[in-house]
N, C-alpha and C positions, 0 to 999 in steps of 0.2 A: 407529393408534398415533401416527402425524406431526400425525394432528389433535389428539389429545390433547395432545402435547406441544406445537404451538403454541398453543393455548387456554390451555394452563398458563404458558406466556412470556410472552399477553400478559395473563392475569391480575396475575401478579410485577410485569407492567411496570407496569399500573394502578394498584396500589396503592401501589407506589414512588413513583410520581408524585399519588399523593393526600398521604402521607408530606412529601414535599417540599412541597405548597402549602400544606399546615397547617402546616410548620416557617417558610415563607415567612410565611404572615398571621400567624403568634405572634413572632417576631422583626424584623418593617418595624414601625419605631416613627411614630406618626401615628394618623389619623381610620380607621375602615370603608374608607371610598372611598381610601384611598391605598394600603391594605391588599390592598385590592382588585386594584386599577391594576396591581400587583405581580405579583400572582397573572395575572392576566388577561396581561400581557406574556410569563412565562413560558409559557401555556398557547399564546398564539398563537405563541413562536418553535417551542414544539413541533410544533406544526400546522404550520406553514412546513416542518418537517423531513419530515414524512408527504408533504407535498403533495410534496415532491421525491422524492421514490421513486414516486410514484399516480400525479402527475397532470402532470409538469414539459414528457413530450413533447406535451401539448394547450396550453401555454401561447405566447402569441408568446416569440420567441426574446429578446430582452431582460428580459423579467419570467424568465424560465426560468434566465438565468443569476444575477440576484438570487435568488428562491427558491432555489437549489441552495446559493448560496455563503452568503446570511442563515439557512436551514433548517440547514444541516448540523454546523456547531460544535456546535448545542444538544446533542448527544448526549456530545459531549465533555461539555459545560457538566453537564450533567447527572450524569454519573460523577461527578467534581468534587463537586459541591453534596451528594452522597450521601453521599460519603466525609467533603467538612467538617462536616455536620449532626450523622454519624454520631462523629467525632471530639470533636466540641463536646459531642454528647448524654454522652457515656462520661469525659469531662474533668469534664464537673458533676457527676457522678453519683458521682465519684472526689473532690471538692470542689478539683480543682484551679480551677473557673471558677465565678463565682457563680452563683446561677439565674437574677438576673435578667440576665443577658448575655445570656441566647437569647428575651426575654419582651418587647416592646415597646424593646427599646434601637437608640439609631443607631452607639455601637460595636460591639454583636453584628453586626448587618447590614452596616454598614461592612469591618468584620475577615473576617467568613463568605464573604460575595458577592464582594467587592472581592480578597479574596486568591483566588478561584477565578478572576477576572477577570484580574488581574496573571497567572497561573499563566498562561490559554490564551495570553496577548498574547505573553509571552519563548517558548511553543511554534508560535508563525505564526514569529517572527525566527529559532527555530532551525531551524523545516521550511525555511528559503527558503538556508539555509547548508548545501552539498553539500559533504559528503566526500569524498574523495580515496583510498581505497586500493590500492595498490599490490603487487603477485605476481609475486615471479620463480620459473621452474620450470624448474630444467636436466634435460636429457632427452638419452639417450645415443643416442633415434630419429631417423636423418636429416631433415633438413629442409632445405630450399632456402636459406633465409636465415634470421639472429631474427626471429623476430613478436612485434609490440607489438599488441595485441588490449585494443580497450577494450569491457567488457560492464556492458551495466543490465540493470533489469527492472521492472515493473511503472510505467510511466507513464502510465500513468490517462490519458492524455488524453481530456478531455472539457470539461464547464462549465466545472472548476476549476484544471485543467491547462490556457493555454488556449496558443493558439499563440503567444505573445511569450514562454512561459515555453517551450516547445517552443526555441523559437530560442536562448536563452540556454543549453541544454543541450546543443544543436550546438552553437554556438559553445566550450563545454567539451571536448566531446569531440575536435571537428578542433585545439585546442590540444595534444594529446596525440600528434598524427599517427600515429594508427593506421594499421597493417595491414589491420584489419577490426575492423569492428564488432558484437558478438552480443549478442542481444535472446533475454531468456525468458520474453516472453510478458506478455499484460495490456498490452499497450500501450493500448489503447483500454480505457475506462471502464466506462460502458455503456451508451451512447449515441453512433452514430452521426453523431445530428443534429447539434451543433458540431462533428465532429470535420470534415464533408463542407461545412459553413455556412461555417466557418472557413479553407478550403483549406489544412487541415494539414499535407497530402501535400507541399505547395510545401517545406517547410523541412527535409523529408529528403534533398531531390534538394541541400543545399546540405554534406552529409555528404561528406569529403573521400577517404572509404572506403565499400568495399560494405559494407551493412549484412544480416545474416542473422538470421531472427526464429522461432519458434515462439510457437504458441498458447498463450494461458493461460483460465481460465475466465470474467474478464471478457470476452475477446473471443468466448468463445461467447456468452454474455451479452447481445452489443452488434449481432447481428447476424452471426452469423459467415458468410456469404455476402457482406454488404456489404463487412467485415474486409475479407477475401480480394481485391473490389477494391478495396480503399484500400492496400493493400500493393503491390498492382503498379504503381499511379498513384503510390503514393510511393517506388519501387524497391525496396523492400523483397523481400528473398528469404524464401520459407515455408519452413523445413522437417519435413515433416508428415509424422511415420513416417518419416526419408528423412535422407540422406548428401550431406554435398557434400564436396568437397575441395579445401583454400586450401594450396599454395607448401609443402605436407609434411605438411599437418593433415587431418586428417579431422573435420571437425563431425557429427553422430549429433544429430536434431532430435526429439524424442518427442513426438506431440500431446499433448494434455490431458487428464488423466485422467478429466475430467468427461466426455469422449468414452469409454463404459466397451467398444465395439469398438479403441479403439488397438492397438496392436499390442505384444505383451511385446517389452522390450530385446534380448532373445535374438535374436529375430528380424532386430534391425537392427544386428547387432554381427559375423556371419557373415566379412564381409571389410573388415573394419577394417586400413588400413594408415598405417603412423605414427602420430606423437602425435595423439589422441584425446581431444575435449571435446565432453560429452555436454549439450546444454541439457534440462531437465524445468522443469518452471512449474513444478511443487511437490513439494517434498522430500519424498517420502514411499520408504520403503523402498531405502533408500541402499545398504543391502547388494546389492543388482543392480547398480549401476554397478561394484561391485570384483569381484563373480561375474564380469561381461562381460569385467575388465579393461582398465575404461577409466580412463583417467591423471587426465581435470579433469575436474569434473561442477560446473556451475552452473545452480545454482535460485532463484526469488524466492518469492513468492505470503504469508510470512508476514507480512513486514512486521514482524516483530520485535512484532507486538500493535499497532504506531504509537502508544498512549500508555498508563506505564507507571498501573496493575498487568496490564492486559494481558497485556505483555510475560514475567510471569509463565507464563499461561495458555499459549503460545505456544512456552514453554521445554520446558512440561511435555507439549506434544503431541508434537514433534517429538523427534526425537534429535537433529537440531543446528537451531534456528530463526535462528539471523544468526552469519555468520561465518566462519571458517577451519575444516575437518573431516579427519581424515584417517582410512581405513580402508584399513589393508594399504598398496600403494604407489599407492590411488588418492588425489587430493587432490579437494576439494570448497570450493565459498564458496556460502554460501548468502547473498544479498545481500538486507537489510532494504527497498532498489528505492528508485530516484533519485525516482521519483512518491511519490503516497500517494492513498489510495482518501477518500472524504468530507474532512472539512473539514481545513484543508491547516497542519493543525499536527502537531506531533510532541512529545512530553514521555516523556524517558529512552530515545528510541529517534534514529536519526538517518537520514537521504537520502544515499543515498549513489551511487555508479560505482566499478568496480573496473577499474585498468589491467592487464593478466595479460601478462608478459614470459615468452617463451619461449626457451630456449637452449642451445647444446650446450656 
């Protein structure tokens, strides 16, 4: 059945992308050969994008981070191109565009390509602009002192993420002067290899709070043995089916669900004392956090789609995919994650941190 169904995906994909070089060579106005040129540039950034999922850990490490960061737009690019093609095609056909707009013209091709182009460029400027949200939650549970807790999720680090953008995201966070800092998971990409090339680990140890982390299903992904020591080389606390407790709080760490032994909630909620924030990589069945009784649950792994209509898709899985939740007296944020998985744009969705004040 899984074969089928991917045979049948990349069938779809196939002919999508036949779709698109014939809408390409029918719209570049010019000779055969520039027609061509066209066609053949798209075909190779596509291959660039395959070769970065096949083949990117056999390459020397500098072609590998070209390949990943040249390769991985085009998938954006591509949605894009489908939906303009598809718009253009249905605007003629409506007489709102002449025919020959999409037929040998350089305003067709100018308008079509050029505006899918302008579109990815203002979503690279908006991925690199982080959000700021902020949560206050008064709570009648004792606690030692307020806690200012700042929490992400899914930072990809890897090719694209690399470590200077790593640092600029510390640098974020210790302006905030947390209490602590909670990670849900994904931090690592999928790949190991720049994360260890890179000496990633250096620029968590400059974190001006302990930082505590759970698995997500990139990091099983990326090596989850290695994960494990790059966590401890970067102090990073796991917790993995497991409990720790900060100054009144009790954090409750759930592995990954792609781990399908983890351990049901039930299990790890037995002696829960004080306020209670539950991390999950992915929000799936939110009704267990308020069965448990726990007060904050934060998850990432949606990503909110990362570029909209997506973000659609994404809504319609989830019962809450990005944002504020609340069931019964538990509260929830599900966070669209300060990273982003492939190429480092965002359109209708945003990177964000969430600061979560705590207080009696």
């Amino acid at each position: 059945m899984n074969k089928t169904i991917a045979l049948l995906f990349i069938g779809i994909v196939l002919c999508l992308n036949f779709y698109l070089c014939w809408r390409l060579w029918r719209i570049t106005p010019g000779s055969s050969v520039v027609k061509g040129c066209v066609v053949a540039v798209y075909l190779l950034w596509m291959a660039l994008f395959f070769m970065s999922f096949l083949r990117i850990e056999r390459l020397p490490m500098g072609l590998a981070y070209a390949v990943y960061n040249v390769g991985n737009p085009w998938l954006i690019f591509f949605l894009y191109l489908l939906m303009a093609f598809l718009l253009a095609g249905l605007a003629r056909i409506c007489h709102i565009i002449p025919s020959f707009f999409l037929k040998d013209s350089r305003i067709g091709f100018i308008t079509v390509v050029g505006s899918v182009v302008i579109w990815m460029i203002a979503g690279g400027i908006h991925y690199h602009h982080k959000y700021r949200e902020e949560l206050t939650i008064h709570t009648d549970k004792q606690l030692e002192k307020p806690l200012r807790i700042v929490l992400v999720s899914d930072l990809h680090l890897g090719y694209h993420n690399r470590r200077a953008e790593l640092a600029r995201w510390v640098d974020m966070i210790n302006s905030e002067n947390p209490d602590l800092v909670l990670s849900a998971g994904d931090v690592v990409d999928r790949s190991m290899r720049p994360v260890l090339d890179g000496c990633y680990a250096d620029e968590f140890h400059r974190l001006s709070a302990p930082i505590w982390t759970v698995l997500g299903n990139h990091d099983y992904y990326s090596n989850e043995p290695l994960v494990e020591r790059f966590f401890k080389d970067a102090g990073i606390r796991l917790l993995r089916d497991g409990s720790a407790s900060f100054k009144g709080i009790t954090v409750i760490g759930r592995d990954d669900r792609t781990n399908r032994d983890r351990k049901p909630l039930s299990a790890l909620t037995d002696s829960i004392e004080g306020f209670s924030i539950l991390l999950d990589h992915q929000p799936y069945h939110l009704e267990e956090a308020e069965q448990a009784g726990i007060d904050f649950q934060f998850s990432g792994h949606t990503h909110r789609g990362q570029v909209w209509p997506i973000s659609w898709i994404t809504d319609a899985m989830y019962e809450k995919s990005w944002g504020h939740h609340q069931r019964g007296s538990t509260r929830y944020y599900i966070t669209s994650g300060i990273g982003i998985w492939g190429a480092r744009i965002r359109i209708g969705t945003r990177s964000e941190y969430l600061v979560l004040n705590i207080t009696q």
